[in-house]
C-alpha positions, 0 to 999 in steps of 0.5 A, spaced: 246 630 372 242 629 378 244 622 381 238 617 384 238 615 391 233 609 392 228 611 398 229 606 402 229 602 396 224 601 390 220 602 396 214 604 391 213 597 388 216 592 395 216 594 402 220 597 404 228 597 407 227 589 404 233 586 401 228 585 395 225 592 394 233 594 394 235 589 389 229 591 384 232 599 385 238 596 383 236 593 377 232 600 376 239 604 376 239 607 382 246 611 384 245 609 391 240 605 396 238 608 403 238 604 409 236 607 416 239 604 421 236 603 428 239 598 434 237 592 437 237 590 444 243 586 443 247 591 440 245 588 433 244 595 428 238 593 422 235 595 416 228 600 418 226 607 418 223 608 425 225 605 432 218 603 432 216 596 429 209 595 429 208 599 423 212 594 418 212 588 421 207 583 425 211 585 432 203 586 435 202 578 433 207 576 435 210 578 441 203 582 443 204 584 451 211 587 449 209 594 447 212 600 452 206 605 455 206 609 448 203 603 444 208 602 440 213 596 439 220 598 440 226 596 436 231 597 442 227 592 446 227 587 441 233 580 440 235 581 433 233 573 434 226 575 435 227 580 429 228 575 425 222 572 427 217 577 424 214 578 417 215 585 413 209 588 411 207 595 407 208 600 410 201 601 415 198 607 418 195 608 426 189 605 424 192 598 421 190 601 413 196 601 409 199 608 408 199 607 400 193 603 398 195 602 392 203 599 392 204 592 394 198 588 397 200 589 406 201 583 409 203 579 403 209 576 400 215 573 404 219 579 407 223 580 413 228 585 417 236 584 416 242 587 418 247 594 416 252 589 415 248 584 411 246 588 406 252 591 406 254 585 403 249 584 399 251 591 394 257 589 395 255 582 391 250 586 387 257 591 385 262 585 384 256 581 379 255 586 376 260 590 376 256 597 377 258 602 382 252 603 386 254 606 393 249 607 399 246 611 403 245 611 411 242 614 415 243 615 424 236 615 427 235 618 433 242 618 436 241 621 442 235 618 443 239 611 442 245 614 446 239 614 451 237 608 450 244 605 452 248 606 445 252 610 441 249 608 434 253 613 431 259 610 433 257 602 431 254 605 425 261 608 423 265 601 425 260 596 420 261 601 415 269 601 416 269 593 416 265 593 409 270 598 406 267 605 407 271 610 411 274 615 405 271 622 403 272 618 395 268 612 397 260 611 394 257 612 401 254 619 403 252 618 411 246 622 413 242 624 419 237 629 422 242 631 428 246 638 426 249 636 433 251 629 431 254 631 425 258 636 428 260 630 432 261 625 427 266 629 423 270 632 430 270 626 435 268 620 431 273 623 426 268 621 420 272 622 413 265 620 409 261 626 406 257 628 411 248 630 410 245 635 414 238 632 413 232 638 414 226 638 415 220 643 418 221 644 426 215 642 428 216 634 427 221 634 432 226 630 429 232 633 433 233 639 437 236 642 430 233 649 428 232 649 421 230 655 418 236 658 422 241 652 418 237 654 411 240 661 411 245 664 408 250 664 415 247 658 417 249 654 410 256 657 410 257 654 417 254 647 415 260 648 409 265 647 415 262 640 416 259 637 411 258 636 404 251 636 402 243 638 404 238 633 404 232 638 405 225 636 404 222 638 398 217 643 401 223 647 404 225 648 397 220 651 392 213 655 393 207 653 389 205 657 383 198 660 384 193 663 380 196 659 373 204 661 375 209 657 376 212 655 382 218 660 385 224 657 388 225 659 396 233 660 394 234 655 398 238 650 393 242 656 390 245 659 397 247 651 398 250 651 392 253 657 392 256 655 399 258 649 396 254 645 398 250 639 394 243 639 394 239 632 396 231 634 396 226 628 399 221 625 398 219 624 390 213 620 390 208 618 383 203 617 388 205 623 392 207 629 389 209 635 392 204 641 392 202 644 386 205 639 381 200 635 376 205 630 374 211 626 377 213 629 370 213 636 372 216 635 379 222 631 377 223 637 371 222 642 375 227 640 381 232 637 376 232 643 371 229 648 374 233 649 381 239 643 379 238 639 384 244 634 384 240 627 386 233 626 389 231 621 394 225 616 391 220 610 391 220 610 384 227 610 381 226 607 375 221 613 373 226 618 375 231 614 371 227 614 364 225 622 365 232 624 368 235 619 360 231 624 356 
């Protein structure tokens, strides 16, 4: 039975990476929530999927004049005190509309930015109240960019997660990251015990200097083994699409990672945003859970792929 991660929560009904959009994927039987961890000015490691703020929050409104050369609002420039003061928002695009115009209504609600360590807590209180097992998900954003910055987010991430309990290859946690060489890190000089995700993309977003498609070959696969314990490949990598009436045919990317002992994680499963070739949310989850035995799947709908995976 594939397991669930809750991308950045039940981010397909709340904004995302809001304590209240991961309480609902809780409630909806996600096996794990996601948190994408960036970092303050002071040091303080939050909640959110970009080192950017503007996209999710009113940064611009509140703190106009405090955007770099680029345009952007970054968190590192950023007091977690004056993060505290903004007002989370769906998710928008470069042109202020809302990426997905039919989730929850953009700039509505009462939504806000909290720490790793606050909702650490928070699933630890979910777990003690309702004595379920959920486990989490982090992900190190932009480490060498961080250490850039002036701070190795690699390391503070590792001792939050230590103070809440997690530090062992046997504890509900998988910590993942783009950076191959950040992982080669974590597991050698950091002396990371938890499993490890290689996370794998296209080469053209620039996520890292990682090579992906070289990481996605038999050899490639063998040496992340040394490692890591699982992939979390981009649904794309994984599959093309059926043409002409055919069926979609796997690119042998899930069985050279299962076959090297990996597990397989694919993102992103979307209702409103299906992979290539796929008529139905339905089709999609089957065809990767049953057709390529994916062992869990990263999505904004955990309840939707909680009801077709209890089929």
């Amino acid at each position: 039975m594939s397991v669930i991660i809750a991308h950045r929560g039940a981010s397909g009904y709340l904004p995302e990476h809001t304590l209240p959009a991961k309480a609902l994927a809780y409630a909806m039987g996600a096996d794990f929530l996601e948190q994408d961890v960036v970092a303050t000015r002071d040091d303080q490691l939050v909640v959110l999927h970009d080192i950017y703020l503007d996209r999710v929050t009113n940064v611009a409104e509140r703190f106009p004049g405090r955007a770099r050369e680029d345009g952007r609002y970054y968190v590192r420039d950023f007091d977690l005190g004056e993060i505290r003061t903004l007002k989370v928002t769906e998710r928008l695009d470069a042109g202020g509309l809302p990426v997905y115009p039919h989730r929850f209504p953009p700039g509505s609600g009462r939504f806000g930015v909290h720490t790793l360590a606050e909702e650490l807590t928070f699933v630890s209180g979910l777990n003690r109240a309702t004595g379920g097992t959920t486990g989490v998900y982090p992900e190190i954003k932009r480490p060498a960019w961080h250490r850039e910055q002036g701070i190795d987010l690699a390391a503070a991430m590792l001792g939050v997660l230590a103070a809440h309990g997690y530090e062992g290859p046997d504890d509900r946690i998988f910590v993942q990251c783009f950076d191959a060489d950040e992982l080669l890190r974590l597991r050698g000089e950091l002396g990371c015990r938890m499993r490890l995700v290689q996370l794998i993309g296209d080469n053209s977003w620039g996520e890292a200097a990682t090579d992906y498609d070289l990481l996605c070959t038999e050899h490639g696969l063998a040496e992340l083994a040394r490692t890591v314990d699982a992939i979390g490949p981009w649904v794309n990598k994984l599959y093309v699409p059926g043409t002409g009436g055919d069926p979609p045919r796997s690119t042998g990317l899930a069985e050279r990672a299962h076959s090297a002992g990996l597990l397989v994680h694919p993102y992103t499963f979307r209702l409103d945003e299906l992979a290539p070739g796929f008529a139905t949310f339905e089709e999609m989850v089957r065809y990767f859970c049953t057709n390529l035995a994916v062992d869990g799947v990263f999505t904004d709908f955990p309840d939707r792929v909680h009801e077709l995976l209890a089929r």
